[in-house]
N, C-alpha and C positions, 0 to 999 in steps of 0.2 A: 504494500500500500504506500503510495507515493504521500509526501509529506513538505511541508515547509521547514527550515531551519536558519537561524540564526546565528551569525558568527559576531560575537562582539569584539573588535581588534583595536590595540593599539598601533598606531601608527609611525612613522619614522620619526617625528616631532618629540618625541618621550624627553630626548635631552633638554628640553624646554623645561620640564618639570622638574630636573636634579634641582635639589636631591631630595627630595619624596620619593622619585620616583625609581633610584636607583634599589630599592627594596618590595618595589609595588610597581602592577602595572597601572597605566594610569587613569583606567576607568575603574580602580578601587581606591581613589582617594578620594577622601571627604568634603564634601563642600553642602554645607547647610546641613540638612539632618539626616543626606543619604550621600552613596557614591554613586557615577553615576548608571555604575551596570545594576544597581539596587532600582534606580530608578527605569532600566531598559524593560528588566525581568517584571517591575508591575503594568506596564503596558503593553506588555507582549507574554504576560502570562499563561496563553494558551497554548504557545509553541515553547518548543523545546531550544534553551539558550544554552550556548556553549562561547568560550573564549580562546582567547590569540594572541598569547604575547611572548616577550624574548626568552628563549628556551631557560635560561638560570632561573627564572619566577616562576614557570609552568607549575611546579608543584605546592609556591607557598600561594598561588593566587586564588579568587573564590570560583574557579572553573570546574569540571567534572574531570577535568584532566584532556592530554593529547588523546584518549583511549580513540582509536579508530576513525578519524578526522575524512583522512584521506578515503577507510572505505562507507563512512558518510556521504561524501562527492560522489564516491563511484556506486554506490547501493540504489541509486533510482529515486532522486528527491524531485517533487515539482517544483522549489526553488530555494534558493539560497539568500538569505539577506544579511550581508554584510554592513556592520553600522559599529561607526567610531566612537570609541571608549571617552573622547572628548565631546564628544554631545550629550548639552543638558537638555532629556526629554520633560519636557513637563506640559500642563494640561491644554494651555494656549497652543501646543505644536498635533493636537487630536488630528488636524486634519492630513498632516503629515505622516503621523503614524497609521492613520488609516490606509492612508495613499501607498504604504512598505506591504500592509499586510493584503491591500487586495490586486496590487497592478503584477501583470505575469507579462511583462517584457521587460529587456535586456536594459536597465538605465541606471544611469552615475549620477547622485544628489554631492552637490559643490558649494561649499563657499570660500569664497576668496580662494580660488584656485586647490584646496584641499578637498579630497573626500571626505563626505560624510555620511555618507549611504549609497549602497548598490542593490538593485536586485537582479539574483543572475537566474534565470533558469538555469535548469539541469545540465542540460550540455555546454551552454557557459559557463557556468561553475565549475564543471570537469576539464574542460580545459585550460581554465586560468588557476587549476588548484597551487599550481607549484607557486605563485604571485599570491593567491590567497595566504594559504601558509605561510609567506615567507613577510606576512604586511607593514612588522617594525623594519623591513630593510629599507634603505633606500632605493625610491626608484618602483616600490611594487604599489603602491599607489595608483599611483601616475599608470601603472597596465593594465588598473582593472579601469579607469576612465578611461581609455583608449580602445580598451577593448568593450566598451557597451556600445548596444547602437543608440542611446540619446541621452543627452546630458541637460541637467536641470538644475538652477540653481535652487537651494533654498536657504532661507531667512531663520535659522535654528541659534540658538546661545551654545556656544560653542567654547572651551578654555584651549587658551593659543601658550599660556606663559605658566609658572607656577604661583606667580601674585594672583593672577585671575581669579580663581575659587577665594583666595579672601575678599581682593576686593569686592566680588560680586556677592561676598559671604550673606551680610542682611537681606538682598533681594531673595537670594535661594533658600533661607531659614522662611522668610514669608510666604514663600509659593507651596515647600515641605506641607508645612501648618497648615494651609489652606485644602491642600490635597490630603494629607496622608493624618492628618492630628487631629482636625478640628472637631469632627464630630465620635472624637473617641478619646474625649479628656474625660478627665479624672480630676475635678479641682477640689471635690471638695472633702480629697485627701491631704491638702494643705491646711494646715493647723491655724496657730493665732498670731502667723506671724503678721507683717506688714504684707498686704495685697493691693497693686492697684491693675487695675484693667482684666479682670477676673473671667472675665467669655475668652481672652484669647491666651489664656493660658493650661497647656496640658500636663498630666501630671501621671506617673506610670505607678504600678503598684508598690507598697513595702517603700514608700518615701518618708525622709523624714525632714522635719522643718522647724530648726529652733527657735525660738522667740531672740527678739532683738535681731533678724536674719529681714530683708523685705526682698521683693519679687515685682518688680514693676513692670507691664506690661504695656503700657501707654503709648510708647516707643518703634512696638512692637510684640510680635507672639514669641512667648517662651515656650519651649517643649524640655517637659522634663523626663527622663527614662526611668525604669525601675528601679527600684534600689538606691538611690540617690541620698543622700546625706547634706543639708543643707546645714549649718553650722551659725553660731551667733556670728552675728556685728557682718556678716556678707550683704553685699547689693549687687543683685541678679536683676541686670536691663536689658528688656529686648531687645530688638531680636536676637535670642538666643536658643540653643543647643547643647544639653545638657544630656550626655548618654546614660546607657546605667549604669551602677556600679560605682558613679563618680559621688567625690566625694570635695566639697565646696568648703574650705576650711576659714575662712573670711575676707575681708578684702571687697574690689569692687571689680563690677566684669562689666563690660555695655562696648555698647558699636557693632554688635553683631560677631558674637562669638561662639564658635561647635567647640564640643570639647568631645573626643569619641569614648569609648567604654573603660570604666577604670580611672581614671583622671582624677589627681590629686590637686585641688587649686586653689593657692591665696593669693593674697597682694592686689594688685593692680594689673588684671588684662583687657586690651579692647580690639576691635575686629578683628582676631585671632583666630585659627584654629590648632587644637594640640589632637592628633591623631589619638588612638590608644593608650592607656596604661603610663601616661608621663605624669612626669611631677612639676609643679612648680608650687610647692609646700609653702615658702617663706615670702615676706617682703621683696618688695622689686615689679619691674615693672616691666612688659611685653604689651606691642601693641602692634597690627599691623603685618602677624608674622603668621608661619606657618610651622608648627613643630613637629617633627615627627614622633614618631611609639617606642617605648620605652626609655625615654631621655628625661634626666632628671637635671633641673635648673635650680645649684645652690641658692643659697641665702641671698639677696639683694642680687640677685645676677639681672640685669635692665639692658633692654636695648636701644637704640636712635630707631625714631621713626619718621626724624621730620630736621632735615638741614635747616642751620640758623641763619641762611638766607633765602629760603621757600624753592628751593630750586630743583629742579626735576629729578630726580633717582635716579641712578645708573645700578647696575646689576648684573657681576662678570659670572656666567657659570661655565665650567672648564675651560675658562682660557676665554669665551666670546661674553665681551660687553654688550650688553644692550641698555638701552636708554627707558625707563618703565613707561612714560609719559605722565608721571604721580608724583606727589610731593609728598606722599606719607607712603613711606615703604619700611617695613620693619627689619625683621632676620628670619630665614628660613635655615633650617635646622632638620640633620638628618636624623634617623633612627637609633637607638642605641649611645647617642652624645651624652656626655655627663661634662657638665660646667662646675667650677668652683666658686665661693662663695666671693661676693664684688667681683664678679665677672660683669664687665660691661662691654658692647657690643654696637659697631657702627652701623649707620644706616644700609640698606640693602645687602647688611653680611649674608654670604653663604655658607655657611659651617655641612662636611661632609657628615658622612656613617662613622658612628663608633670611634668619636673623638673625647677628647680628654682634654679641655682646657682650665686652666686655672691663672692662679697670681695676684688677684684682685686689683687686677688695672683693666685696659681699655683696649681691646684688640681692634689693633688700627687696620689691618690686612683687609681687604674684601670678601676675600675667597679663602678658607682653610680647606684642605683636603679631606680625604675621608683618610680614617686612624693618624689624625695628629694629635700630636702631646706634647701640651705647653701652653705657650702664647708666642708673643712675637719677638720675642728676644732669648726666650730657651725654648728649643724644640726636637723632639725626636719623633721618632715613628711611634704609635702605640701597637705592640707588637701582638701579632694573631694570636697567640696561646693565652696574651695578658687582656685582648677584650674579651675572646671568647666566654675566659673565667669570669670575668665580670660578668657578662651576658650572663652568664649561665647563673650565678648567685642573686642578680636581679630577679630572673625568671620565676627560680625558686622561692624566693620571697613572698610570691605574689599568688602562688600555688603552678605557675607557670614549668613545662619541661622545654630545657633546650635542646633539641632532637638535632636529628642527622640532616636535615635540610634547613636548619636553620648554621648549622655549622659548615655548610658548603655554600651557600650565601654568603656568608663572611669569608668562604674564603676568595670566593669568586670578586668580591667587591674588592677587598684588598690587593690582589694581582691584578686586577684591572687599574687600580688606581697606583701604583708602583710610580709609572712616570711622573704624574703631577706632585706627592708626595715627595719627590726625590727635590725637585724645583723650590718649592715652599722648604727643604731641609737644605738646598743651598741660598737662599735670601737670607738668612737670620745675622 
């Protein structure tokens, strides 16, 4: 019985998103209160979704695995719809979703020159498998547009950069909320604390909410996850994104911040996102930034969001400057990074995987590598056996196993990054 399927793929563009993305493909990073193959898989939850990306991630991504791809192509499907791990589907694009799941000819959805949707029939699909599979290379793109017969622009929110998902954080926490929260809150699981704007705030099971803690909605819609632990003397502003499991230990958060499962947060964050499982426990301040999972930010570690003469951000990752077109750019921040306390941090840094900085001064560098250790004046390699360990006693802490594909991730990331590492270790 012939059948419809879905390939959700990332694209060659991924270096856009380091370093998030150098541990995730990039239609599993967060932005607002889902990612966006979370949001492919609820409008397209009648068919069966599978993913596509660089063979080191295949196994930590939320795919079914490579299991039989190729004899999927060749098995006898009646079409194939290819759709970019960088497209945010959401409810305003209905008509376009509709348009994927009922047109049965050979067409390339574009904008600004990149794919972002195909659908192949069967025998187009079969013969472009080797370009399908291969879609984070360069160049395979570009051959499944070449190879349709008609090409269509469309008008879809799309993430080109890794600033994108934050900046765009408050719009997509509102659209979340309206689609997926609204009519499946829970508020009046919220105790005695301070409440305002009470209809647009959701609230998940097993929450707890200390007094002297307030929740203001006014702003914008908060969505709170299970488990959640709100703590005294906190101010939770929408738009916001609070997963479960997190735990809100005081401080102020507003401008539109997710915070994904696990998350320990104090001090001062705004339009931020912190992936999974991070800390930033103590005093200091984060705005503007993107952090990745399992990175713990000492005591007062603060970062720049905003040059003290308003001027547009720049932002090198491996080696290509780009210019953001923003005057509030914070620090993005890979997986696995652990900061020391008065760690402070310039505007548009990019801190790699499974770094180790400290010294309580002000890392002037742009770009740190993935496994540095130091700052800018003492620096060594942090060495594979010595994050791994780490990794591995974080993990556990948390009830977490470090397994056998998380330790070939590290080590894959580290030999990939050898040369740039070698560079930053002759600057100092």
């Amino acid at each position: 019985m012939s059948k419809d399927l879905i390939f959700v793929f990332e694209d060659e563009h991924y270096p856009k998103f380091y370093p998030i993305s150098l541990s995730r493909p990039t239609y599993n990073i967060l932005a607002g209160a889902k990612t966006n193959l979370e949001r492919i898989k609820h409008y397209f939850n009648e068919l069966e979704v599978l993913t596509l990306c660089r063979p080191h991630l295949s196994d930590l991504s939320m795919r079914q695995g490579r299991r039989g791809i190729e004899e999927l192509i060749g098995a006898g499907i009646n079409k194939l719809i290819l759709i970019n791990g960088s497209a945010v589907f959401r409810f305003s694009d209905l008509e376009f979703i509709d348009e994927l799941k009922n047109i049965d000819d050979s067409v390339a959805y574009t904008k600004d020159g990149n794919l972002v949707a195909a659908v192949l029939p069967f025998k187009k699909a079969r013969d472009l498998a080797g370009d399908i599979l291969s879609l984070h290379s360069k160049g395979r793109s570009k051959k499944i547009i070449e190879g349709s017969k008609r090409l269509s622009q469309v008008d879809i929110l799309t993430f080109s950069y890794i600033w994108h998902p934050m900046l765009l954080n408050p719009e997509l926490i509102k659209s979340d909320f309206d689609e997926y929260f609204k009519d499946k809150d829970l508020q009046n699981k919220i105790g005695d604390s301070s409440v305002y704007g009470r209809p647009e705030i959701s609230a998940g099971k097993d929450i707890s909410v200390d007094a002297a803690s307030v929740i203001d909605a006014r702003e914008g819609p908060v969505i709170i996850g299970r488990g959640v632990q709100i703590k005294p003397f906190t101010y939770l502003g929408g738009p916001a994104f609070i997963g479960d499991g997190c735990s809100l230990v005081g401080g102020k958060i507003t401008g539109g911040c997710s915070f994904g499962s696990g998350c320990r947060i104090g001090g001062e964050v705004e339009n931020s996102i912190f992936a999974a499982n991070s800390n930033k426990y103590h005093e200091g301040f984060v705005g503007h930034a993107y952090i990745g999972e399992w990175v713990n930010l000492g005591a007062l570690t603060t970062n720049s969001d905003i040059k003290n003469n308003y001027s547009e951000i720049n932002v090198t990752q491996n080696g290509v400057l780009t210019n953001t077109g923003n005057i509030k750019i914070g620090c993005f921040i890979g997986d696995h990074t652990k900061t020391g306390i008065g760690t402070t941090l310039n505007t548009g840094a990019i801190i790699g995987f499974s770094c180790n900085l400290f010294g309580a001064t002000l890392i002037l560098e742009k770009e740190i590598p993935n496994f540095a250790w130091g700052n800018d004046s003492l620096r060594r390699s942090f060495l594979l056996d010595e994050a791994t360990r780490t990794a591995e006693t974080v993990l556990k802490r948390r009830g977490f196993k470090f397994d056998d594909k998380d330790r070939h991730l590290f080590e894959h990331i580290f030999n990939e990054s050898t040369a740039s590492r070698k560079i930053w270790l002759e600057r100092k």
